[in-house]
C-alpha positions as CSV (number, residue, x, y, z in Angstrom):
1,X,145.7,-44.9,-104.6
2,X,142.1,-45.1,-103.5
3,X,139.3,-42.9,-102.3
4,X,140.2,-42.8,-99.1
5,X,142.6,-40.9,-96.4
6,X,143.0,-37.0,-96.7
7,X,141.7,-33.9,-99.1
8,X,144.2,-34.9,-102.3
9,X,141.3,-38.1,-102.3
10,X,138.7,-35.9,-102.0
11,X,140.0,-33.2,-104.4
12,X,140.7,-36.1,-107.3
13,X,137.0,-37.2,-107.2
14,X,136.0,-33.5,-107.4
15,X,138.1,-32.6,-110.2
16,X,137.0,-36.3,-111.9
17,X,133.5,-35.1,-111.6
18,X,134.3,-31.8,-112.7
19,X,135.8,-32.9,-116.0
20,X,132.7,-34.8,-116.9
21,X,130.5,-32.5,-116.1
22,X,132.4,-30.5,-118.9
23,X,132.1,-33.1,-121.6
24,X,135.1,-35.3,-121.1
25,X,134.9,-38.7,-120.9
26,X,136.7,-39.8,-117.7
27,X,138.4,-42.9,-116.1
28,X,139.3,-42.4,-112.6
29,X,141.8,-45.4,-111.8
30,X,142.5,-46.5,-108.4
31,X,144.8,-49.4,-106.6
32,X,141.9,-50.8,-104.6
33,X,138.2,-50.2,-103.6
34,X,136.8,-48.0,-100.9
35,X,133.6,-45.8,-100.8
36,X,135.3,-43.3,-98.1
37,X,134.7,-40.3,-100.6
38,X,133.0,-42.1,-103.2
39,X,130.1,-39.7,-102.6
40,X,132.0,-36.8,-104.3
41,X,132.8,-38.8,-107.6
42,X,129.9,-38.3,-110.7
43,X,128.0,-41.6,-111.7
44,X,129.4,-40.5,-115.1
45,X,132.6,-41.1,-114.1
46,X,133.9,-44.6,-115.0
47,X,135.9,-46.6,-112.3
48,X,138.8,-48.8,-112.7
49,X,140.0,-50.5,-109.8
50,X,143.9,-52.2,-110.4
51,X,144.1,-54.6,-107.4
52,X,147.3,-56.2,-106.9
53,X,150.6,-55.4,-105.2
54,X,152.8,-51.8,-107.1
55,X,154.2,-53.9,-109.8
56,X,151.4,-55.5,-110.9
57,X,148.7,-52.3,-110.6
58,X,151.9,-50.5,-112.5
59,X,151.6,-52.9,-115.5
60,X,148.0,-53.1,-115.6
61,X,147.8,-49.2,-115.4
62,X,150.6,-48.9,-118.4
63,X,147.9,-51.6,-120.6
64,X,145.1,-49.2,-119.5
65,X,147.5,-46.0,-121.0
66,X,148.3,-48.1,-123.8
67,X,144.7,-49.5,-124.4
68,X,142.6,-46.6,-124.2
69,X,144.9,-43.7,-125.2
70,X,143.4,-41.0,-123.5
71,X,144.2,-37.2,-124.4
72,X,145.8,-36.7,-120.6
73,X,146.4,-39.0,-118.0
74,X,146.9,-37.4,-114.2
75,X,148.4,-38.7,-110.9
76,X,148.9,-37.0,-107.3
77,X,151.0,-38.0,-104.3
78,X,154.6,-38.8,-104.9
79,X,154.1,-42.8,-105.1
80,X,151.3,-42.5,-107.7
81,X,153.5,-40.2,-109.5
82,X,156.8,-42.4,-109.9
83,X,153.9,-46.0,-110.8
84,X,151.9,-43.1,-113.3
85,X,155.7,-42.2,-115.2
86,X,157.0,-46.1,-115.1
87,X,153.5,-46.5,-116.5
88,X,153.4,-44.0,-119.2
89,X,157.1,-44.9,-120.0
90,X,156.2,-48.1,-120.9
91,X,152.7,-47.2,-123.0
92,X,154.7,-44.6,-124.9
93,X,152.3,-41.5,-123.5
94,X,155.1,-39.8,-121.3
95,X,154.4,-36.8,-123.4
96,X,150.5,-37.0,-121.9
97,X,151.4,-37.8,-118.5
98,X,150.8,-34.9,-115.6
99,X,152.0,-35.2,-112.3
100,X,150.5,-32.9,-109.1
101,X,151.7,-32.5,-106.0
102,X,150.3,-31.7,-102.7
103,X,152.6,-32.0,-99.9
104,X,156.3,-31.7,-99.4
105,X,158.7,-35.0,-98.2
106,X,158.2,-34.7,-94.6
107,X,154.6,-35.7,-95.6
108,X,155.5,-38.5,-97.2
109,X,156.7,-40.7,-94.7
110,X,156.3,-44.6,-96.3
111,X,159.1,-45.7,-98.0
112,X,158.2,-45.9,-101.5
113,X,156.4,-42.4,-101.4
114,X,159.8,-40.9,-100.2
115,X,161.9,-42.6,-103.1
116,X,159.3,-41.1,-105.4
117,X,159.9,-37.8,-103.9
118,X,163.6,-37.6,-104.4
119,X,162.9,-38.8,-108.2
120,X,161.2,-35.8,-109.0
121,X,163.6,-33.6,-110.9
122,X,163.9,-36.7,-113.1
123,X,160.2,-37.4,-113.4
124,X,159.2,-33.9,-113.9
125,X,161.6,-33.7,-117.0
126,X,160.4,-37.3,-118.2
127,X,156.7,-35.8,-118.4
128,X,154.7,-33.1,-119.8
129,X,153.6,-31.2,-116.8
130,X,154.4,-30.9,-112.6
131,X,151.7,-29.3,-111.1
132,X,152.0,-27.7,-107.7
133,X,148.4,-26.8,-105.9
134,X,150.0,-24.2,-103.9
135,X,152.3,-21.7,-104.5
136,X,154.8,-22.0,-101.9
137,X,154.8,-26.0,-102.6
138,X,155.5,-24.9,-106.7
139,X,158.3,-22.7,-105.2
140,X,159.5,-25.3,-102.9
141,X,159.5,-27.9,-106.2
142,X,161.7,-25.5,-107.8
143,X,164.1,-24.4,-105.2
144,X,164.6,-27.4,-103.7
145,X,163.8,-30.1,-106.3
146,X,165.4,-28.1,-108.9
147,X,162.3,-29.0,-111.4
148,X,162.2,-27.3,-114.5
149,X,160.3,-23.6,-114.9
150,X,158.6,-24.6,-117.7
151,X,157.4,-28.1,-116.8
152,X,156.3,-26.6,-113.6
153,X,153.0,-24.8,-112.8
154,X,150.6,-23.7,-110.0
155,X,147.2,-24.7,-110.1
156,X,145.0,-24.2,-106.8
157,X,142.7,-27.0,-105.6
158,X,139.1,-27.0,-106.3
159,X,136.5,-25.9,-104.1
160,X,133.1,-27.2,-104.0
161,X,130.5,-24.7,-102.2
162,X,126.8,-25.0,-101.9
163,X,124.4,-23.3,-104.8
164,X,122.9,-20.4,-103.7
165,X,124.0,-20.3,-100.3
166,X,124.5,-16.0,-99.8
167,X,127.9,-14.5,-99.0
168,X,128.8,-12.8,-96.0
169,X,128.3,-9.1,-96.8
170,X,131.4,-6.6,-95.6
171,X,129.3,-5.4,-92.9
172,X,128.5,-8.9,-91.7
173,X,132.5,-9.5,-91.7
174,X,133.1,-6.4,-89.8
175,X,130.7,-7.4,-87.4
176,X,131.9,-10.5,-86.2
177,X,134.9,-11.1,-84.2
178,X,138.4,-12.3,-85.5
179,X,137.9,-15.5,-86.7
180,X,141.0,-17.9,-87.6
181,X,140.4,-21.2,-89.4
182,X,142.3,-24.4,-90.3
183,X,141.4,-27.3,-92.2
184,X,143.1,-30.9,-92.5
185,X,143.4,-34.1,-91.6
186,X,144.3,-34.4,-87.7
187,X,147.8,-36.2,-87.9
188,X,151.1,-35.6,-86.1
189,X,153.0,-33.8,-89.0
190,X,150.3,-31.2,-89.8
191,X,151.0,-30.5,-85.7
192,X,147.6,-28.3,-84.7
193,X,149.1,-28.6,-81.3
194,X,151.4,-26.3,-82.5
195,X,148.9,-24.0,-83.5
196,X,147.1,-24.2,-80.6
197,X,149.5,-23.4,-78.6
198,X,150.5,-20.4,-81.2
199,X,147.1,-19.2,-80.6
200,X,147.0,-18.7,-77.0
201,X,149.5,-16.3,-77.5
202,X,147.1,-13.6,-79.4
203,X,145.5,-11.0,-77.0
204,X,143.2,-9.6,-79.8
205,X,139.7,-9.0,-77.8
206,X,137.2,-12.2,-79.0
207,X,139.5,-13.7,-81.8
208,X,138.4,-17.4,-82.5
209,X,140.0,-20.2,-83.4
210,X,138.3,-23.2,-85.5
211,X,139.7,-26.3,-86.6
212,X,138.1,-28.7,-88.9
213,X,139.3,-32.3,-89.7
214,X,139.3,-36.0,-88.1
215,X,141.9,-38.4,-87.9
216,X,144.4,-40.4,-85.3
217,X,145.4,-37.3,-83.3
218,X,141.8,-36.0,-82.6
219,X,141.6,-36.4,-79.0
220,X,145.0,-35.3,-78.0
221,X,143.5,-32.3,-79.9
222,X,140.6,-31.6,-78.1
């Protein structure tokens, strides 16, 4: 929907950079403007802001489809998904359209994004691919969505790590105490108090726990 929010934005401008940098020409197409994580998309990377309320950035998005006929178009999060497949529908590239997903339904909590979600057995069989970027959420997609094997893959999320920064040698791993770590956006359903209060309960000698992230539920948090 935009460059902004959580990792799925960040992740999109990665993998939109990372397809240029491989020769593709590539359109990254969002419902309105913000700069939030604009940092991590390639100046080689063109960008098409919709504008508008759903139906309207729906139509203009199936004229874009229709206009420029690219080889694959992708969307992520479930209300981008179901605007991506009414959009393909109507440009005649269903068989080009890939969806991705990166949370389950209790994630999803507006209204829109949660009727998008219980389409998705029809709207993975209306496309050409479903990815999932992890694989409990593929297995979840197919057990509990009942999407179809082979529309249906895993593909992790992208990483992007500093050039020639050194790994930690097995030694230097051994050396240092046990170290947990969790990364995301600080809201009430990805419930770090919950792990918090998990961790308090391990009595392993100098295990540490680190959490990175920002959002609304920061300072209950801390």
């Amino acid at each position: 929907h935009a460059l902004a929010g959580g990792g799925a934005e960040r992740v999109w401008a990665l993998l939109a950079s990372g397809f240029a940098a491989r020769g593709w020409d590539v359109t990254f197409v969002v419902d309105f403007d913000t700069d939030e994580n604009a940092g991590y998309l390639a100046p080689n990377v063109r960008r098409v802001t919709l504008g508008g309320n759903h139906l309207t950035a729906t139509l203009r998005l199936a004229k874009l489809l229709a206009t420029q006929k690219p080889d694959i178009s992708i969307s992520a999060i479930s209300v981008s998904n179901l605007k991506h497949t009414i959009a393909a529908t109507l440009s005649l590239r269903l068989n080009r359209a890939i969806l991705s997903y990166h949370g389950y339904w209790v994630t999803e909590p507006q209204k829109l994004s949660r009727i998008g979600y219980t389409l998705t057995p029809l709207l993975n069989r209306m496309t050409a691919r479903t990815i999932g970027v992890s694989q409990g959420l593929t297995d979840y997609l197919l057990r509990v969505w009942h999407t179809a094997k082979s529309r249906t893959v895993r593909i992790y999320n992208p990483v992007s790590a500093p050039s020639g920064q050194p790994a930690l040698s097995q030694d230097d791993l051994r050396a240092r105490g046990p170290n947990v770590l969790a990364a995301g956006r600080m809201v009430s359903y990805k419930n770090f108090p919950f792990l918090i209060r998990a961790f308090k309960q391990v009595k392993t000698p100098n295990a540490h726990l680190s959490i990175l992230g920002d959002g609304v539920d920061r300072p209950q948090i801390e």
